[in-house]
C-alpha positions as CSV (number, residue, x, y, z in Angstrom):
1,X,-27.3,0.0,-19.9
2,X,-27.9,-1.7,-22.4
3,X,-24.5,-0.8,-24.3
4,X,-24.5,-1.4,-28.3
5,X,-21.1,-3.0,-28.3
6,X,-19.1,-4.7,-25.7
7,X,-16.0,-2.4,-24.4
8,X,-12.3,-3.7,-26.1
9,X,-10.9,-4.1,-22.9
10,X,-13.2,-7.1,-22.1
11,X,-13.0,-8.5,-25.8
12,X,-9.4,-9.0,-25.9
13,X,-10.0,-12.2,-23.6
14,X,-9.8,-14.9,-25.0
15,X,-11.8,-16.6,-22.1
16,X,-14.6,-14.0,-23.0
17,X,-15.0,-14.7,-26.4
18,X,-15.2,-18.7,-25.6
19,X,-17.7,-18.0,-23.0
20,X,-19.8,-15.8,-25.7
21,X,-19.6,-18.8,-28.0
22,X,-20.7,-21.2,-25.3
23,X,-24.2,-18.8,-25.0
24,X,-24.7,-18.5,-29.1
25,X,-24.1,-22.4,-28.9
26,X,-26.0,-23.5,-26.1
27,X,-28.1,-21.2,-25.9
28,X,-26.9,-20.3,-21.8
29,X,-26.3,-16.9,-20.7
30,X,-23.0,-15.4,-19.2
31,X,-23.0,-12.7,-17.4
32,X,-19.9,-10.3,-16.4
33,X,-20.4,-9.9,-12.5
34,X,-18.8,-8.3,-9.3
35,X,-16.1,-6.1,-9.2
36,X,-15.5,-6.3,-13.1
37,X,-18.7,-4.7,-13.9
38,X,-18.0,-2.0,-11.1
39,X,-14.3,-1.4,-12.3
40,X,-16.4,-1.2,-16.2
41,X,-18.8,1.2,-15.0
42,X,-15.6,3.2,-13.3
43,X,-13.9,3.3,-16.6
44,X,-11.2,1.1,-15.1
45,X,-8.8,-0.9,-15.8
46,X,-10.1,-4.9,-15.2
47,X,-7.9,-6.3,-12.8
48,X,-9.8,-9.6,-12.3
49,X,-12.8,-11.5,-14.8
50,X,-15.6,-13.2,-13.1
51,X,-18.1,-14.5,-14.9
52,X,-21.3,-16.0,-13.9
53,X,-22.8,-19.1,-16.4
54,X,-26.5,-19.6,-16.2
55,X,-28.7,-23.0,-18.2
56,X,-25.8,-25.2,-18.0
57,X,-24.4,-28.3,-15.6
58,X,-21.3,-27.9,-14.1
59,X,-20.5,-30.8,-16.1
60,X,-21.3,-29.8,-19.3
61,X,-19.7,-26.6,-18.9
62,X,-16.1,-27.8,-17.7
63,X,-16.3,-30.5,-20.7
64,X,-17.1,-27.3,-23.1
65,X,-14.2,-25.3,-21.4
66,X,-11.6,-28.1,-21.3
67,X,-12.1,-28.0,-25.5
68,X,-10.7,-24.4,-25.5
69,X,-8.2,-24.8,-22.5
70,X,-7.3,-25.5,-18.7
71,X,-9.9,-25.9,-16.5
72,X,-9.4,-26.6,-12.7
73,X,-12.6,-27.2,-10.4
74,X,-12.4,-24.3,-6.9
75,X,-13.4,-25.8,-4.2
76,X,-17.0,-27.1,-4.3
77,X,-18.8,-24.1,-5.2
78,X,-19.0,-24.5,-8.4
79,X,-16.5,-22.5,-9.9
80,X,-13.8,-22.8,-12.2
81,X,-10.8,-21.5,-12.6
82,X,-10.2,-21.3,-16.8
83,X,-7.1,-20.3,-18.4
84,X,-7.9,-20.4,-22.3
85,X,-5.4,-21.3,-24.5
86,X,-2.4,-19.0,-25.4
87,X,-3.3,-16.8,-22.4
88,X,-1.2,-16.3,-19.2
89,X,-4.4,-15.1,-16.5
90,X,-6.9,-17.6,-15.7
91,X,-10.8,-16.3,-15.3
92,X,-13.3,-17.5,-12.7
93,X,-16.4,-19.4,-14.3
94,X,-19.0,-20.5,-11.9
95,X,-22.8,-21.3,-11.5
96,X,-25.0,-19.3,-10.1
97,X,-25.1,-19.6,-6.0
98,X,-26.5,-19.1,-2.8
99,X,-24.8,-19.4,0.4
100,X,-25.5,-19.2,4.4
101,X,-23.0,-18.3,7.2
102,X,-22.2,-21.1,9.0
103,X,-19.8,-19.6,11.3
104,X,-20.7,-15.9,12.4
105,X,-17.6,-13.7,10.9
106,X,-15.7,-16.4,8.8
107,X,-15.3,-15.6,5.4
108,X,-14.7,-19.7,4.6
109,X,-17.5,-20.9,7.0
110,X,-20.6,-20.1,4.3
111,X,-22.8,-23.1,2.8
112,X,-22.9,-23.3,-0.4
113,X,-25.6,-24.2,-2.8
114,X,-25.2,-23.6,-7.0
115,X,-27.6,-24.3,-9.2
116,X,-27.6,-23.5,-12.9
117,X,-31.3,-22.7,-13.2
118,X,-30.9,-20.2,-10.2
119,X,-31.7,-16.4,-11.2
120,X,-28.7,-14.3,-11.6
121,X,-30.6,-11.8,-9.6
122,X,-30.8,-14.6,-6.2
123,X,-26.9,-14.8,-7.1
124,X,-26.8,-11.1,-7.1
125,X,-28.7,-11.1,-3.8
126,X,-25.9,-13.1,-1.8
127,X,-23.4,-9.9,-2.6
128,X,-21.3,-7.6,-0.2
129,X,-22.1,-3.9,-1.4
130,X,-24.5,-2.6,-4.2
131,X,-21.7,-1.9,-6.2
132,X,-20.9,-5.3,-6.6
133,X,-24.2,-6.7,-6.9
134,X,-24.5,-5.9,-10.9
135,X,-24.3,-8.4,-13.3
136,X,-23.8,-7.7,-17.3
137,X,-25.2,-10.2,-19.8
138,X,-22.7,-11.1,-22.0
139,X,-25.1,-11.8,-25.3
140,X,-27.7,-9.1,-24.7
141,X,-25.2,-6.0,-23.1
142,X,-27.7,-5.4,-20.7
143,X,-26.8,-4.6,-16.9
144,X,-29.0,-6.4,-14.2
145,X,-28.6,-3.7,-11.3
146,X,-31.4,-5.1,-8.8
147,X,-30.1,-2.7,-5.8
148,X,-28.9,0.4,-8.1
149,X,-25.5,-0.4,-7.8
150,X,-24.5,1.7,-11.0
151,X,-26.4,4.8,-9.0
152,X,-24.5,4.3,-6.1
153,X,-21.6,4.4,-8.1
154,X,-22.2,7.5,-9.4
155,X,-23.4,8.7,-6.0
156,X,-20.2,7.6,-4.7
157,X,-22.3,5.4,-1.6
158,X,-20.7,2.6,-0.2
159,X,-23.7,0.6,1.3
160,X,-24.7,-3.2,1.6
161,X,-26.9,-5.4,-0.3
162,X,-30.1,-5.8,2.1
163,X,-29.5,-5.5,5.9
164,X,-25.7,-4.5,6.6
165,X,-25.8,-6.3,10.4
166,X,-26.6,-9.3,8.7
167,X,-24.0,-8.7,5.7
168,X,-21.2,-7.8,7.9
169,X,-21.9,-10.9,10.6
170,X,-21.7,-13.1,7.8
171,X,-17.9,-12.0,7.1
172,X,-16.7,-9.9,9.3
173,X,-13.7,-8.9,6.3
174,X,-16.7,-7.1,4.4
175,X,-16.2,-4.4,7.4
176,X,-12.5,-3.8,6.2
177,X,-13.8,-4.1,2.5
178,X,-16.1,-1.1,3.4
179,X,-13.5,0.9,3.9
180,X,-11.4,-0.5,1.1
181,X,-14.0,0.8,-1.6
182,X,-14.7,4.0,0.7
183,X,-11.1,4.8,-0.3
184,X,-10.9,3.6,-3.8
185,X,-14.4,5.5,-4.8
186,X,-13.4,8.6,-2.3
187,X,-16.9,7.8,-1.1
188,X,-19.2,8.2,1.7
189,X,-20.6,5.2,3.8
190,X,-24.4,5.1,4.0
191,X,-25.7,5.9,7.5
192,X,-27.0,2.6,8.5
193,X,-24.3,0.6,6.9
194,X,-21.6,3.1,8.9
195,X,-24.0,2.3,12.1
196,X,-23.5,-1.1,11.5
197,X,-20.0,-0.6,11.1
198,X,-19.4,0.9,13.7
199,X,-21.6,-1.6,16.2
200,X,-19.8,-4.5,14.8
201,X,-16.4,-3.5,14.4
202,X,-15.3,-5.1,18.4
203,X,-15.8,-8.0,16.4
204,X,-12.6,-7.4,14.6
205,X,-10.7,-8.6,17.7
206,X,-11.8,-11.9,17.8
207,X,-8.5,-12.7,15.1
208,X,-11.1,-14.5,12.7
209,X,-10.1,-12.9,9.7
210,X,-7.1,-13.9,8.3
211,X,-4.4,-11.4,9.3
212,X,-3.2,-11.0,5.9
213,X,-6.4,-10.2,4.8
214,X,-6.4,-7.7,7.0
215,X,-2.7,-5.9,6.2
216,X,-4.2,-6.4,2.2
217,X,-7.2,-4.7,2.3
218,X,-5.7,-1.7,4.4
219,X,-2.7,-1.2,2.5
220,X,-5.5,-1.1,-0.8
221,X,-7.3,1.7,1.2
222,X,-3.7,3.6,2.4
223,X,-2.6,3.5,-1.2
224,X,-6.1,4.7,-2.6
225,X,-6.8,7.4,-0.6
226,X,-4.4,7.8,2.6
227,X,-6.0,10.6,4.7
228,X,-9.5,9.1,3.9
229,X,-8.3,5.8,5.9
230,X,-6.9,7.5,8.5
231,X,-10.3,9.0,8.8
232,X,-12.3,5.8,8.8
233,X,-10.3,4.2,11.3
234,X,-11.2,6.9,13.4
235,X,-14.9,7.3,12.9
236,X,-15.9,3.6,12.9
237,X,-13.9,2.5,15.7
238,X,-12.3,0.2,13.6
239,X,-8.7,2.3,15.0
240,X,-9.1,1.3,18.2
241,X,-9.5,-2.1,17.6
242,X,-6.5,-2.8,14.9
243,X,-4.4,0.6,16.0
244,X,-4.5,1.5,19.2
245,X,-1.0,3.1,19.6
246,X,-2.0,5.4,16.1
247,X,-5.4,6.6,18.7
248,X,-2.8,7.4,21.0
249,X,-2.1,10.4,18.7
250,X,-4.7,12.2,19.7
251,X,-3.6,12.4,23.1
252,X,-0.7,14.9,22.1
253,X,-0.6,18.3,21.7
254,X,2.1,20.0,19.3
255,X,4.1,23.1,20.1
256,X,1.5,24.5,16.9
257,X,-1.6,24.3,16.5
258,X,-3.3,20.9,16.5
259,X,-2.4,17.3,17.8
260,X,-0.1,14.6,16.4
261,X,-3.3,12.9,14.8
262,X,-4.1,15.7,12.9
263,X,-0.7,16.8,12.0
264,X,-0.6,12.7,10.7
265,X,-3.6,13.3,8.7
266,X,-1.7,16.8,7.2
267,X,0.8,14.6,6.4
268,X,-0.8,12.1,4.6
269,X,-2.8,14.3,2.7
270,X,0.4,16.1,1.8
271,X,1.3,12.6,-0.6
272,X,-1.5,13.7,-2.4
273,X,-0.7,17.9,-2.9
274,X,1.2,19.8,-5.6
275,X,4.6,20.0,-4.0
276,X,4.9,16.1,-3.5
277,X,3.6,15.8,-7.1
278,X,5.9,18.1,-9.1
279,X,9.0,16.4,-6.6
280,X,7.9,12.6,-7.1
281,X,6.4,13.0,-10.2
282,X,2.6,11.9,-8.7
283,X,0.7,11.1,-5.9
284,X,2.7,8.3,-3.6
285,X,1.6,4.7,-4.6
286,X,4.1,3.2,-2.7
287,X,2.6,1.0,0.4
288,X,6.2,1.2,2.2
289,X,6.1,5.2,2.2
290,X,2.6,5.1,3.0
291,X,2.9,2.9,6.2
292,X,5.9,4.9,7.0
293,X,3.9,8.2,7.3
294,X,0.8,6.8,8.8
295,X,3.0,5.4,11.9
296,X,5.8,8.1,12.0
297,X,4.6,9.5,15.4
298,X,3.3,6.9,17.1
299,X,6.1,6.2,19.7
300,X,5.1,10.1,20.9
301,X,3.4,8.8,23.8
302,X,5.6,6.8,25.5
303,X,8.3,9.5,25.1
304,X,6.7,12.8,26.1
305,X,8.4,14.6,28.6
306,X,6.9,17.9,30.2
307,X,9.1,20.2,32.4
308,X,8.6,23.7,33.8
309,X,11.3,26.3,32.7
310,X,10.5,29.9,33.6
311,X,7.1,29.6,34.7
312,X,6.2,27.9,30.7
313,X,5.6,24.3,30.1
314,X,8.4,22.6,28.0
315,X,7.4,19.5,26.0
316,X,9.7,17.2,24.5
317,X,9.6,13.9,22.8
318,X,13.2,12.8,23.2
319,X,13.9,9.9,20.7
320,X,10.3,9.3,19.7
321,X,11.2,8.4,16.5
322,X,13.6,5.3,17.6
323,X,10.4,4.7,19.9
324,X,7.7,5.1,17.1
325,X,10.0,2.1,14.5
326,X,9.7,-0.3,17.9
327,X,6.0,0.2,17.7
328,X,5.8,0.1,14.2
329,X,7.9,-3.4,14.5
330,X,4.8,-4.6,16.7
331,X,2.4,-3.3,14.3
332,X,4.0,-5.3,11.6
333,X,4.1,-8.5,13.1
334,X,1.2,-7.9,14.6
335,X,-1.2,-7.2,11.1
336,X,2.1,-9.1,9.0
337,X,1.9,-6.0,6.9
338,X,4.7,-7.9,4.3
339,X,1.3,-9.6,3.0
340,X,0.2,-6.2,1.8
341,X,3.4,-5.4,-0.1
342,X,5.1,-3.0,2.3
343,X,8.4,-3.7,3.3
344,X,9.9,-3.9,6.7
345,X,13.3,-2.8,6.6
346,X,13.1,0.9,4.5
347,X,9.9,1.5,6.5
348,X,11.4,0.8,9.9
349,X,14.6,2.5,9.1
350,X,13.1,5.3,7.5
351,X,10.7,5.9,10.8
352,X,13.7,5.2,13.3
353,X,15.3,8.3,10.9
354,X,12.9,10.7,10.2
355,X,14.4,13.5,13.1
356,X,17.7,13.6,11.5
357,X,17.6,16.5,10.0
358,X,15.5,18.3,12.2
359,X,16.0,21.7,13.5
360,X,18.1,22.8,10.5
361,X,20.6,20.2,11.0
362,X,21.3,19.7,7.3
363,X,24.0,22.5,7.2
364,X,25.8,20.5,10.1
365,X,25.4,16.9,8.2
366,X,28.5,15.7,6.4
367,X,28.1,14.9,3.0
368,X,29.3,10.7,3.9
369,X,26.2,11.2,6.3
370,X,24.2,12.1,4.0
371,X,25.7,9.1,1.4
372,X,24.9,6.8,4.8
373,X,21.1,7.5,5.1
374,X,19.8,8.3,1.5
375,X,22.4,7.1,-1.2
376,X,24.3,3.7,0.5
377,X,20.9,2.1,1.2
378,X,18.8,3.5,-1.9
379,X,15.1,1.9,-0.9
380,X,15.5,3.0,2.5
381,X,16.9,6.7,1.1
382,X,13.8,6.7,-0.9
383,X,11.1,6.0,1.6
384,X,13.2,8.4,4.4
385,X,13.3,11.6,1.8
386,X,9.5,10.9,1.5
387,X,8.3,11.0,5.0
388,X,10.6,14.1,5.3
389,X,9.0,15.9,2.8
390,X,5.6,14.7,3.9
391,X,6.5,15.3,7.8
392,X,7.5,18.6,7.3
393,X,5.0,19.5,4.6
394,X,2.5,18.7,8.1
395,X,4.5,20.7,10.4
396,X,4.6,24.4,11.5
397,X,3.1,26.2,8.7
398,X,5.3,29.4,9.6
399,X,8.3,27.2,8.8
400,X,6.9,25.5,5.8
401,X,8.6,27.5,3.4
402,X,12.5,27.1,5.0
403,X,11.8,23.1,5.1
404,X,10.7,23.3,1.7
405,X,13.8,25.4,0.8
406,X,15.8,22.8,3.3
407,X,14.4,19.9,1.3
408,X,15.6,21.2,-2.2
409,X,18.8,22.2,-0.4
410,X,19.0,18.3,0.7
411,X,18.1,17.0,-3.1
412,X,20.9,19.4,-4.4
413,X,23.6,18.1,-2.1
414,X,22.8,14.4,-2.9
415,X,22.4,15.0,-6.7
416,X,26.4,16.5,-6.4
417,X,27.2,13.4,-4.0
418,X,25.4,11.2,-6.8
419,X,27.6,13.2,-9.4
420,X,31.1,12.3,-8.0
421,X,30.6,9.0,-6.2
422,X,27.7,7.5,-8.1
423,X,27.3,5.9,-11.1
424,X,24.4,4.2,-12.7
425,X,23.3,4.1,-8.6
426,X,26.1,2.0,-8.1
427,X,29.0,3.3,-5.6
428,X,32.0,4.7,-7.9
429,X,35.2,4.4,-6.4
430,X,38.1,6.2,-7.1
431,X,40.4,3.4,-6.6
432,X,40.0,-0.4,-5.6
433,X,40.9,-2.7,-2.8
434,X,42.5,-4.6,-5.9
435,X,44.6,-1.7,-7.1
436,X,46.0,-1.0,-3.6
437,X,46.9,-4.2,-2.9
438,X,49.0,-4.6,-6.5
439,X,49.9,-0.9,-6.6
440,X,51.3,-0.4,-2.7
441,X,51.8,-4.0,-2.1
442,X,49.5,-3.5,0.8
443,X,47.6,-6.6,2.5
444,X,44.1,-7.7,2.7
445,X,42.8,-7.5,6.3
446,X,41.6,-4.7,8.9
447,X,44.3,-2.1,7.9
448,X,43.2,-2.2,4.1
449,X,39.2,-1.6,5.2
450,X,40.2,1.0,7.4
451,X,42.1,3.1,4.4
452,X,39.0,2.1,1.9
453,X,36.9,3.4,4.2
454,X,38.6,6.8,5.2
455,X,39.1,6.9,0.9
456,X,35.5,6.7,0.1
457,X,34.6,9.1,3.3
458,X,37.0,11.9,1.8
459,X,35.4,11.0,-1.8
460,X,32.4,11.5,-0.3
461,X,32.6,15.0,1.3
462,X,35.1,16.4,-1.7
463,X,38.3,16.0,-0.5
464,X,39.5,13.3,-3.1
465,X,37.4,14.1,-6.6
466,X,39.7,12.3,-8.8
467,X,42.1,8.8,-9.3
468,X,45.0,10.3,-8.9
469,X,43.7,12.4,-5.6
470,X,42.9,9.1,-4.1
471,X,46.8,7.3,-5.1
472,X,48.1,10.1,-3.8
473,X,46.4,10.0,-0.5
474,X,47.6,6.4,-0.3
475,X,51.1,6.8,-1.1
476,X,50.9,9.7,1.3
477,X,49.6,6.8,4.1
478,X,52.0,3.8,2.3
479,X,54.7,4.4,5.1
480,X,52.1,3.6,8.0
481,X,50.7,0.2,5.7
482,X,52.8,-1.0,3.8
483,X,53.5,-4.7,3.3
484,X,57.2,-5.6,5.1
C-alpha cells in the first residue's frame, strides 16, 4: 500500500488494538498476515485474524497478552491463541517461523523453528500461494508483498510461493487448497503450479490428508464456484483420484446433445443463472443442494441399458437415480462429506428422487404425493425442488421452456397444498386423534391411524377443506369404528 488509516473492519477487535499497543509500547512490530490480508485486499469480510509479532520472546508476549485476556499456548510453534477480554472469537498470535517437511505430504509432519528476530519476509517465504504470502504492518500500514501477491490477486493467479513440486510435497492438502482459492477468486492456476498439480495429484490416494479435510475444502470450492470445481477435478486429475464414479460421466451419451458430464456441469452452472436467482432469491449456497447436483447422475453407468427397436438404438437408464443415492452413500462415507456441512439424508433422498416427475408426470401426481416428497419432509423438499430445477434447467434445451412452465406449475400446487394443510410449516389438521377419540368414542390403536391417515390424504388432495368436512367423514365411517 501503504494505506493512511487502518480499515474499521480490523479496528473493531479488540485483540487488534491490544496488539497495536504492544508495538507503540515495546517498540515490536505486528503484522496482519495470510488469508486476512488477502480477504482485506478482496474487500472481504475477515473470517479469521492472524497476526504475526516480530522483537519480542514468546514469553514476554503471553505475559503482555495474559494482562488484556486469555491466552492459551498452540502446540509448540509458537503461537497463541488470544481471546481479549469481552470478546467471544479468539485471534492467532505467533512468532515469526520457519519450518521443514518431515513427512512428504503431511500437513502435521513439518519442523518447526520460531524466532522473534526472524524477518517477516523468511516467515512469508514458508507460505502456500502468493496470495497468502503478504503481510501488513500493523503500526506503519504498509504491505510486505515479497512474491506480488496483491498482483496476483488482481490478476486472479493462483500460483505457489517458490517451486510448486516442492510446495505441494510438503502438504499434499495445499493441492485441494489450489482449487479451493481457484474457486473462491474464479481464478486461473498458473501453468507450472497446474503442472505440478496435475503430476502430484496420484498422491492424493495415499489417505494422508485427513478425510475431513478433504470433504471441507471441496465443499468451500462447490459452494464458491460449482461448475469451476467440477472443472478442476477434471483437468488436474484430481477427479479421478477422489471421484471416479463422477469420471464415469463422461462415458454417457444423452438422447441430446452432449454427455452426462457436461449436462452435470449445465446443471451446476444453472445454480448460478437468472432463473434459479429470481426463484431462490440468489445463487445456491447450500453445500447439501450442491452435492446433490454434482452426484445426481452418477449411478448412469451401472444402469445403462441399450436395445435395438426398429433398426434405432434405444438407451435407457432404468432406476439410475435409486442407483446414483447408493453411489452417493459410498461417496459420503468414503470423503465423510458431514465434515463439510452437507447433510446425508435430504441429499440422498433428494438424488434417490430426482426422476419423479419426469416425463410430465406432475399432472398424474396426487396432491398427498406431492405433500409426501416436498412438504412432509421440508429439508429434503427443499434440496429435491432444487436439483429439479437445476436438472432440468441442464436438460433438452427444446423442452426447457415446458419444465420451466412444469416447475412453476409444481410451486403453484404446493403453495395451495401449503394453504389448506399448512400452517406456519407445521401440518394443520382438520381434526385430531384427541377429538375423535372423545367425540366418536373411538379407540387408540391401528383402526384410529388408518382413519387419520385416509383424513389427512383427502385434506390433502381437496376432498375435506374444512372441520366440519372432516367430522362428517368420520361419523360417516363411525358405524365401521366405533368403540362397543
Amino acid at each position: 500500500m501503504p494505506l493512511t488509516t487502518l480499515p474499521k473492519k480490523l479496528l473493531r477487535h479488540t485483540a487488534v488494538r491490544i496488539l497495536i499497543q504492544l508495538a507503540v509500547e515495546q517498540g515490536t512490530h505486528v503484522y496482519l498476515v495470510g488469508g486476512a490480508v488477502r480477504d482485506l485486499l478482496r474487500g472481504k469480510a475477515l473470517a479469521d485474524i492472524d497476526v504475526v509479532v516480530t522483537g519480542i520472546s514468546y514469553k514476554k508476549l503471553g505475559a503482555f497478552l495474559s494482562k488484556h485476556g486469555t491466552v492459551n499456548a498452540v502446540g509448540d510453534f509458537g503461537t497463541i491463541k488470544f481471546l481479549a477480554n469481552g470478546e467471544h472469537s479468539p485471534i492467532d498470535i505467533a512468532l515469526p517461523r520457519t519450518e521443514r517437511s518431515a513427512e512428504p505430504g503431511s500437513r502435521t509432519g513439518f519442523r518447526v523453528r520460531f524466532d522473534e528476530t526472524l524477518p517477516i519476509e523468511e516467515d512469508l517465504g514458508r507460505r502456500d500461494f502468493t496470495i497468502n504470502a503478504m503481510a501488513l504492518d500493523l503500526i506503519s500500514k504498509k504491505l510486505i508483498d515479497p512474491f506480488e501477491g496483491q498482483k496476483d490477486i488482481a490478476e486472479r493467479i493462483i500460483q505457489t510461493v517458490g517451486d510448486p513440486t516442492e510446495r505441494f510435497s510438503e502438504d499434499y492438502t495445499r493441492m485441494l487448497r489450489a482449487i479451493r482459492f481457484t474457486c473462491e477468486l474464479d481464478a486461473t492456476i498458473a501453468t507450472d503450479t497446474r503442472k505440478a498439480l496435475k503430476t502430484l495429484s496420484l498422491k492424493l490416494s495415499e489417505r494422508v490428508i485427513p478425510k475431513e479435510m478433504i470433504a471441507q475444502e471441496l465443499t468451500k470450492a462447490l459452494v464458491a464456484h460449482p461448475s469451476l470445481l467440477l472443472e478442476l477435478l477434471n483437468e488436474t486429475g484430481i477427479g479421478k483420484i477422489l471421484f471416479p464414479e463422477l469420471m464415469a460421466l463422461h462415458e454417457i451419451k444423452e438422447a441430446y446433445d452432449g454427455d452426462a458430464w457436461s449436462h452435470t456441469h449445465l446443471a451446476l452452472e444453472a445454480t448460478r443463472d437468472k432463473k434459479y436467482c429470481k426463484i431462490f432469491g440468489g445463487p445456491e449456497k447450500d453445500p447439501t443442494v450442491l452435492w446433490a447436483i454434482l452426484l445426481h447422475d452418477i449411478g448412469k453407468k451401472k444402469t445403462r441399458q441399450a436395445r435395438k427397436v426398429g433398426g434405432k438404438t434405444i438407451v435407457t437408464f432404468h432406476r439410475h437415480a435409486e442407483r446414483s443415492a447408493d453411489l452417493a452413500q459410498v461417496i459420503w462415507e468414503r470423503l465423510q462429506l458431514a465434515q463439510g456441512g452437507a447433510r446425508r439424508t435430504p441429499m440422498l433422498a433428494a438424488i434417490a428422487h430426482h426422476m419423479v416427475l419426469s416425463r410430465g408426470a406432475l399432472s398424474t401426481i396426487t396432491d398427498q404425493t406431492l405433500d409426501a416428497y416436498f412438504l412432509a419432509q421440508p429439508e429434503q423438499g427443499k434440496v429435491l425442488k432444487r436439483l429439479l430445477l437445476a436438472n432440468w434447467e441442464a436438460g433438452d434445451p427444446k423442452k426447457r421452456a415446458i419444465h420451466r412452465k412444469e416447475f412453476m406449475t409444481l410451486e403453484e400446487r404446493l403453495q395451495n397444498i401449503e394453504r389448506r394443510a399448512y400452517k406456519k410449516g407445521k401440518p394443520l389438521f382438520l381434526i385430531s386423534g384427541k377429538e375423535i377419540m372423545r367425540d366418536f368414542g373411538m379407540q387408540p390403536g391401528e383402526q384410529l391411524g388408518v382413519l387419520l391417515a385416509e383424513l389427512r390424504a383427502k385434506q390433502l388432495n381437496g376432498e375435506l377443506t374444512t372441520p366440519g368436512d372432516a367430522r362428517a367423514f368420520v361419523k360417516e365411517k363411525g358405524t365401521h369404528h366405533a368403540k362397543h
